[in-house]
C-alpha positions in Angstrom: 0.0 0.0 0.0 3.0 2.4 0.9 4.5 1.4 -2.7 1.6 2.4 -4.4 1.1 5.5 -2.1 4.4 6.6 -3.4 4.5 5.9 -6.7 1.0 7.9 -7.2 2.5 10.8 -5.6 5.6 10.7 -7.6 3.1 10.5 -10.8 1.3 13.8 -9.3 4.8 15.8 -9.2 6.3 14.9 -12.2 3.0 16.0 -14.6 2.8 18.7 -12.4 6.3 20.1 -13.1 5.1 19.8 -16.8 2.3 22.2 -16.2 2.4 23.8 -19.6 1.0 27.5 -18.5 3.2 28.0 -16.0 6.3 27.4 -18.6 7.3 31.0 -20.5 9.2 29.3 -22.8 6.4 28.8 -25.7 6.9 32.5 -25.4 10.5 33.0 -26.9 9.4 32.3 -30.7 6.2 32.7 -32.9 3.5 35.1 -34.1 1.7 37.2 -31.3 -0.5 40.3 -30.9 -1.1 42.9 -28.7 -4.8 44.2 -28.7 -5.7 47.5 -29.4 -6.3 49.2 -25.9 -4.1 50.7 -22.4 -2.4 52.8 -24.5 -1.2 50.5 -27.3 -2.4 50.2 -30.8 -3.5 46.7 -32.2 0.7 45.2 -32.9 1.5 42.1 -34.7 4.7 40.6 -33.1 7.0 37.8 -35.0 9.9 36.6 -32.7 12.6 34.3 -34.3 16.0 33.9 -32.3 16.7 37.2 -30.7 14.8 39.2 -33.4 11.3 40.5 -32.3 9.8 42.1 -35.2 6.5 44.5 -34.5 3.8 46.0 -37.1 1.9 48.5 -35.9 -0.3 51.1 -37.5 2.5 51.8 -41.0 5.3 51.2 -39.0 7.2 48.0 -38.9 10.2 48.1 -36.3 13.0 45.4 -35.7 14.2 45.0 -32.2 16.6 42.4 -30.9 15.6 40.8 -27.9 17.8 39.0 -25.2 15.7 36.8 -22.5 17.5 37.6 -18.7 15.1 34.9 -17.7 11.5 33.3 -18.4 10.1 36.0 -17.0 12.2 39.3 -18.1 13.8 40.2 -21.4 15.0 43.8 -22.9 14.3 44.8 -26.4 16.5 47.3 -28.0 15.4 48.9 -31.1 17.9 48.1 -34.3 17.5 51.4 -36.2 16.6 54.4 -33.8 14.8 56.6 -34.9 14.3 58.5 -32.1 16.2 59.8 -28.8 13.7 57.3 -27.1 14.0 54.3 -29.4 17.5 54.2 -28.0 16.1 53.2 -24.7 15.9 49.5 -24.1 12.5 48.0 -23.3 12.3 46.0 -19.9 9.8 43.9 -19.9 9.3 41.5 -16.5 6.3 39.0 -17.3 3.6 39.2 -14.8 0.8 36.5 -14.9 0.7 33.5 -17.5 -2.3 32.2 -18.9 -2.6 29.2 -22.0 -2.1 31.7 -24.6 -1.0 35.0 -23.2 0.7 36.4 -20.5 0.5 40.2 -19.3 3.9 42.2 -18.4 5.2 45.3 -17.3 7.3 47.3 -19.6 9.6 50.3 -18.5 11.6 52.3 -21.2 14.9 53.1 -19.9 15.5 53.6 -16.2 11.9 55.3 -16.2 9.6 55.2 -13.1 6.2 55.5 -16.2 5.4 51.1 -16.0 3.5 50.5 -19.0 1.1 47.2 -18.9 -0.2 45.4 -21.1 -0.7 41.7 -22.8 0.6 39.7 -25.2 -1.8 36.6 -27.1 0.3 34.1 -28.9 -1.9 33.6 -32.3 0.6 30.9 -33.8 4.6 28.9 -33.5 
């Protein structure tokens, strides 16, 4: 009975540990979006490797991205445009659901903490 006890309980922890929302990393490459709304306009994200590429409005700009963690990255813009485009992009993940996951983004060494969230629409 203490045999089976244990192996049911080491069954529980290992699917648990493969609990697929909880793991960022279906994250890192892909097609996503980021609705229209809390100050943002609707933006088509592709991410391959470090490159995050975003289409918003006419504008399509190419960022390189570099993961601290699963739940932080910076983006840094490739061709500036801007004084503020030369600011990286923190971004520190803050809730994961099946699909999406909502973050905090701070340009810079800003105190302004833009939020917002990100839906994955394909690999």
């Amino acid at each position: 009975m203490k045999r089976i006890v244990l192996i049911i309980t080491i069954l529980i922890l290992v699917l648990s540990c493969k609990n697929e929302p909880l793991n960022p990393d279906r994250f890192k490459i892909g097609t996503f979006e980021i609705p229209e709304g809390k100050g943002y306009k609707k933006t088509v994200i592709i991410r391959k490797n470090s490159i995050q590429i975003e289409k918003y409005e006419d504008r399509i700009d190419t960022l390189t991205i570099t993961w601290k963690n699963n739940f932080n990255y910076t983006l840094k813009m490739i061709n500036p445009k801007t004084a503020i485009d030369e600011e990286p992009i923190h971004i520190k993940i803050t809730n994961i659901k099946k699909n999406s996951y909502e973050f905090e983004a701070v340009i810079g060494h800003s105190n302004f903490v833009q939020k917002g969230k990100l839906i994955k629409t394909s690999k």
